[in-house]
C-alpha positions in Angstrom: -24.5 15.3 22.3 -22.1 12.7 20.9 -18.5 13.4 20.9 -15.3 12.0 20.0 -11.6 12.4 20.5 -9.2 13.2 17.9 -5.9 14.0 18.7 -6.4 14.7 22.1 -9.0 17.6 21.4 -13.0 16.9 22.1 -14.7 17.1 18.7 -19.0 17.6 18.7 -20.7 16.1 15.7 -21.8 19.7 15.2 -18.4 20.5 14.1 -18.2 17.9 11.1 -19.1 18.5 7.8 -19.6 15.3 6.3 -19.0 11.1 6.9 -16.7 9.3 5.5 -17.0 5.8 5.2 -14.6 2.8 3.7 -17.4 0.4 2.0 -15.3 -2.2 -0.1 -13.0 -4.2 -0.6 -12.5 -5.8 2.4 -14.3 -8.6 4.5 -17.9 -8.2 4.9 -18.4 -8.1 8.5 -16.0 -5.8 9.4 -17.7 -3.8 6.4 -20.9 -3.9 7.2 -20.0 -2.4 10.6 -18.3 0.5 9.3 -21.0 1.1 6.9 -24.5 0.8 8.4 -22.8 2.6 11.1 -21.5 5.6 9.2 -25.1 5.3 7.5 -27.2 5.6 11.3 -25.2 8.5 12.1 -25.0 10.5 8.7 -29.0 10.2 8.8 -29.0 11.2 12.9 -26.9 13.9 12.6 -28.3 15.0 8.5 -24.3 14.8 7.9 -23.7 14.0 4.0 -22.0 10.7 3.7 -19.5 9.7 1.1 -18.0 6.5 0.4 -14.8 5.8 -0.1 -13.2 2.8 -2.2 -10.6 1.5 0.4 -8.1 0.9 -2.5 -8.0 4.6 -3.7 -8.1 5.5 0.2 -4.4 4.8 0.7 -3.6 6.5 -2.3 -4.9 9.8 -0.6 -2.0 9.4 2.8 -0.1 10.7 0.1 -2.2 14.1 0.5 -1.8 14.1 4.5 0.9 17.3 4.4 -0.4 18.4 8.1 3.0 17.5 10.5 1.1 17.1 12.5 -1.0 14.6 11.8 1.8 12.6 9.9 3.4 12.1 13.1 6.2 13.9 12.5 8.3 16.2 13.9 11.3 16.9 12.3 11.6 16.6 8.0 11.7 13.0 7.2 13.4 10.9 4.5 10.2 9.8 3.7 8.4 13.2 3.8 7.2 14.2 0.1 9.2 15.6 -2.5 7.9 19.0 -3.7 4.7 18.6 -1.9 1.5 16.5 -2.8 0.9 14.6 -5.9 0.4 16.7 -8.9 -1.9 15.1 -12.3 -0.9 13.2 -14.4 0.4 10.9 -11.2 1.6 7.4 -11.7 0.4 5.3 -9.0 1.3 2.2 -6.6 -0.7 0.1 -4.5 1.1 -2.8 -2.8 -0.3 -4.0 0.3 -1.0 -8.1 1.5 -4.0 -8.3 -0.4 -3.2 -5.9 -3.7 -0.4 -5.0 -6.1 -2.0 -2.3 -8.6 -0.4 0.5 -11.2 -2.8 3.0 -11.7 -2.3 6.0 -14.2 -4.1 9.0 -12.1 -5.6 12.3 -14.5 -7.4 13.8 -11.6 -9.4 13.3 -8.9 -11.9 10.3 -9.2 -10.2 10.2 -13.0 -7.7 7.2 -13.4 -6.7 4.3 -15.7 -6.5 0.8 -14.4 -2.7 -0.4 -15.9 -2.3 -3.7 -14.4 -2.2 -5.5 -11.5 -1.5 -8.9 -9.5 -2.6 -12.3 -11.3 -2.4 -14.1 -7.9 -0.6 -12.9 -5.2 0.4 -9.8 -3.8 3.4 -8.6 -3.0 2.8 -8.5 0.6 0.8 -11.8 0.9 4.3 -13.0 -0.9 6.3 -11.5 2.0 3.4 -13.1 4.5 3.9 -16.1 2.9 7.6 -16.3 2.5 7.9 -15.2 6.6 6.0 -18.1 7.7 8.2 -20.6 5.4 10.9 -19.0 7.5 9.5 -19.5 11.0 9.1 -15.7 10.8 6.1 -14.0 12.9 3.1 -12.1 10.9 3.3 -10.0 9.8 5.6 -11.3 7.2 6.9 -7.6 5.7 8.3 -5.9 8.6 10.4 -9.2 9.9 11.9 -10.0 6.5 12.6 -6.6 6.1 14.6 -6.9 10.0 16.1 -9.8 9.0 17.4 -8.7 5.7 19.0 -5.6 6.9 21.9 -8.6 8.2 21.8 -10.6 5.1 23.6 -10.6 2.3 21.2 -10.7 -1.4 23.1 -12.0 -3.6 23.7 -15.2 -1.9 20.7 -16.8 -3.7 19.5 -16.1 -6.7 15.2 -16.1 -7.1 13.2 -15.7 -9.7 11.9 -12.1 -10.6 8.3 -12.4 -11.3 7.1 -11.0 -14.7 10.4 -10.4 -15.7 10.8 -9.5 -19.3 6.9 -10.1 -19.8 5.1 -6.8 -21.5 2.4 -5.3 -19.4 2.0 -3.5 -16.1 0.3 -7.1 -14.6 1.9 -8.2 -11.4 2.4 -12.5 -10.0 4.1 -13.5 -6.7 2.7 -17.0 -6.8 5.9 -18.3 -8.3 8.4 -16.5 -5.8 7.2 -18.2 -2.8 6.7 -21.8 -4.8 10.9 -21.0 -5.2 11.4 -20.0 -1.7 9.6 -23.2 -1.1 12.0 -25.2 -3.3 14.7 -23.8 -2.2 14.1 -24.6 1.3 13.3 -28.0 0.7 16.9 -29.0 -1.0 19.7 -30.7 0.9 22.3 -28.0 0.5 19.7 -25.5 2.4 18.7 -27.8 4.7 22.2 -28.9 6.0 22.8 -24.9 6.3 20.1 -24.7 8.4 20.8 -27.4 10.7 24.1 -26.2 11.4 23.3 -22.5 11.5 22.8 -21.0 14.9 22.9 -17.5 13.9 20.4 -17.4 11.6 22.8 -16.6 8.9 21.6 -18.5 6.5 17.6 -17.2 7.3 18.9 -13.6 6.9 20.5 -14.2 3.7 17.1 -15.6 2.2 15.2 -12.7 3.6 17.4 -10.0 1.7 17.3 -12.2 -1.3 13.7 -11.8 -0.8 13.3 -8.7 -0.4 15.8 -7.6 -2.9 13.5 -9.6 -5.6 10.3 -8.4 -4.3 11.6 -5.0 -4.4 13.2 -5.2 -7.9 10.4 -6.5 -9.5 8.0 -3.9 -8.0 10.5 -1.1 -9.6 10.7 -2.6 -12.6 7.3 -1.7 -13.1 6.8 1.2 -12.0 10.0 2.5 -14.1 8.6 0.7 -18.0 4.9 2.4 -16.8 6.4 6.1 -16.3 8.7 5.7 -19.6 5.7 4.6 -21.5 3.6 7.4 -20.2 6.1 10.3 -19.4 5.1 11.0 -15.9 7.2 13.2 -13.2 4.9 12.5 -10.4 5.2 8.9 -8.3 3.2 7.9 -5.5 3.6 4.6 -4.3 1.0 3.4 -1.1 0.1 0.3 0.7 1.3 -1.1 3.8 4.4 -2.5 1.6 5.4 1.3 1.1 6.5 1.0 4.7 9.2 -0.7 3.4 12.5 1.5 3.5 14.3 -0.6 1.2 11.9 -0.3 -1.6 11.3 3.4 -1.4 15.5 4.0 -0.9 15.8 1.8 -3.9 12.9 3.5 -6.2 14.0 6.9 -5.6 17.7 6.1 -6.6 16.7 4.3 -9.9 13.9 7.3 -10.2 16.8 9.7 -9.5 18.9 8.0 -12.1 16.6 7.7 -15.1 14.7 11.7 -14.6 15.5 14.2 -11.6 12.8 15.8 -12.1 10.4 13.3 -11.5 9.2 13.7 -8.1 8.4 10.2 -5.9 5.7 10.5 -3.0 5.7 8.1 -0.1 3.2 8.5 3.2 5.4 7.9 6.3 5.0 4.4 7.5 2.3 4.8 10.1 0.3 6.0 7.2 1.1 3.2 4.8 -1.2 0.5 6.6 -4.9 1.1 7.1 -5.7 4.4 8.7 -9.0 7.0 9.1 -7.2 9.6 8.0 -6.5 8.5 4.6 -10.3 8.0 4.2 -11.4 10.9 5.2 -8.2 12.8 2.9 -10.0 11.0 0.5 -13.3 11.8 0.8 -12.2 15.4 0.6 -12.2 15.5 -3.0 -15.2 13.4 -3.5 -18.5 13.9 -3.7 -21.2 12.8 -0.8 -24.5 10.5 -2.0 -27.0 12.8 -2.2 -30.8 12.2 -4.1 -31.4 11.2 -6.2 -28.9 8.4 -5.9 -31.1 7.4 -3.1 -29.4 9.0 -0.3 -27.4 7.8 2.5 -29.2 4.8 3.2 -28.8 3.6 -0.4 -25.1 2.6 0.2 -24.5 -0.9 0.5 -21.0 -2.3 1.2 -19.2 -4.2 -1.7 -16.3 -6.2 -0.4 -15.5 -7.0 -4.4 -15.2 -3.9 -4.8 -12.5 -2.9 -7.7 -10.5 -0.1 -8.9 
């Protein structure tokens, strides 16, 4: 008998009622792990299987209400508002390697609205730490540094600013990070700084503009289609300063629109927003070919 711990308590595979398994996007080895083994043991055990597109996965941390399993044990700030998600349900992914808007109607029933031409926010926030000397990954140590700096002390571009269309581009930020770190005013600031000062500025500016232009999204997207339900997810939801700042300018245009945000252990890639998931999906069953007929797809699209 195979068993496994969860939370401290011995589970038997007797006890489960199904596999869920993440197969794409994501790199193919670590893929093809997850997948052939969630394949052996679904056909061992006769367990139905059911794949789960990573991407909609961390939409789903948003349906973790269980305290305990969200860690919590007091209400937090970042608990949800009113519950889970309700359809229609406006949705944001921003993680390092996607920045999506996705209209949700119901379960397994969405419209794609846009998404990141080039870089996502987080790779931005990656990529932005490492131009400051800052360690990986990028998000949580700008976000540190910020929370010292002042924001308005340089002034960066807001990607897709006044462009129509729910598409997302971070490219261009970091190029002006770049820039800006490269001129003789910046430099000479830098040289003389001990305290960082001038690093901790940057990284609010950063932040604030990475924040802003997330919002500004988000806010022309649930004008355009009337929505009171928010959910944003990704490991850049575990940014404080962009969930504070989204629920004040939610709070501002519509009260009643209700903003969901998993707590930040549940932001980054987790089991347990797979299998919350793969609740509301169906398993492979014949004649789809069965659970040996899934092959992982690290292409894999919304």
């Amino acid at each position: 008998m195979i068993e496994t711990a969860l939370n401290g308590s011995r589970i038997t595979n007797h006890e489960l009622d199904a596999i869920a398994v993440t197969y794409g996007p994501g790199l193919i080895g670590s893929l093809l792990v997850g997948v052939e083994t969630a394949k052996t043991l679904a056909y061992v055990w006769n367990k139905p299987l059911i794949p789960v597109n990573h991407l909609i996965g961390h939409f789903y941390a948003n349906w973790i209400t269980s305290a305990h399993l969200r860690g919590e044990t007091k209400v937090s700030p970042r608990s949800h508002l009113g519950g889970v998600p309700k359809f229609p349900c406006l949705g944001l992914l921003v993680s390092g390697g996607h920045t999506d808007l996705v209209l949700f109607h119901d379960h397994s029933k969405y419209t794609y609205l846009g998404g990141t031409r080039d870089d996502a926010a987080g790779e931005c926030f990656d990529k932005c730490a490492r131009l400051l000397g800052l360690p990986y990954p990028g998000g949580p140590a700008i976000s540190k540094l910020a929370k010292k700096g002042d924001p308005n002390k340089f002034k960066l571009p807001t990607p897709m600013k006044g462009i129509k269309g729910f598409d997302f581009s971070y490219s261009g930020l970091k190029t002006a990070v770049a820039n800006l770190l490269h001129t003789s005013e910046v430099k000479a600031r830098l040289q003389q700084d001990h305290t960082s000062e001038v690093k901790q500025d940057l990284a609010a500016s950063i932040e604030e503009t990475i924040a802003n232009s997330l919002i500004d999204k988000v806010i022309l997207a649930a004008k355009k289609y009337k929505v009171e339900q928010i959910m944003v997810a990704g490991g850049v939801a575990a940014n404080q300063k962009l969930v504070d700042r989204l629920q004040d300018t939610v709070n501002s245009m519509n009260p009643k629109i209700s903003l969901h945000v998993p707590p930040a252990h549940l932001c980054t890639d987790n089991a347990a927003m797979i299998a919350a998931a793969a609740f509301f999906q169906k398993p492979i069953n014949p004649p789809a070919g069965g659970p040996l007929s899934l092959q992982a797809d690290p292409n894999l699209t919304l």
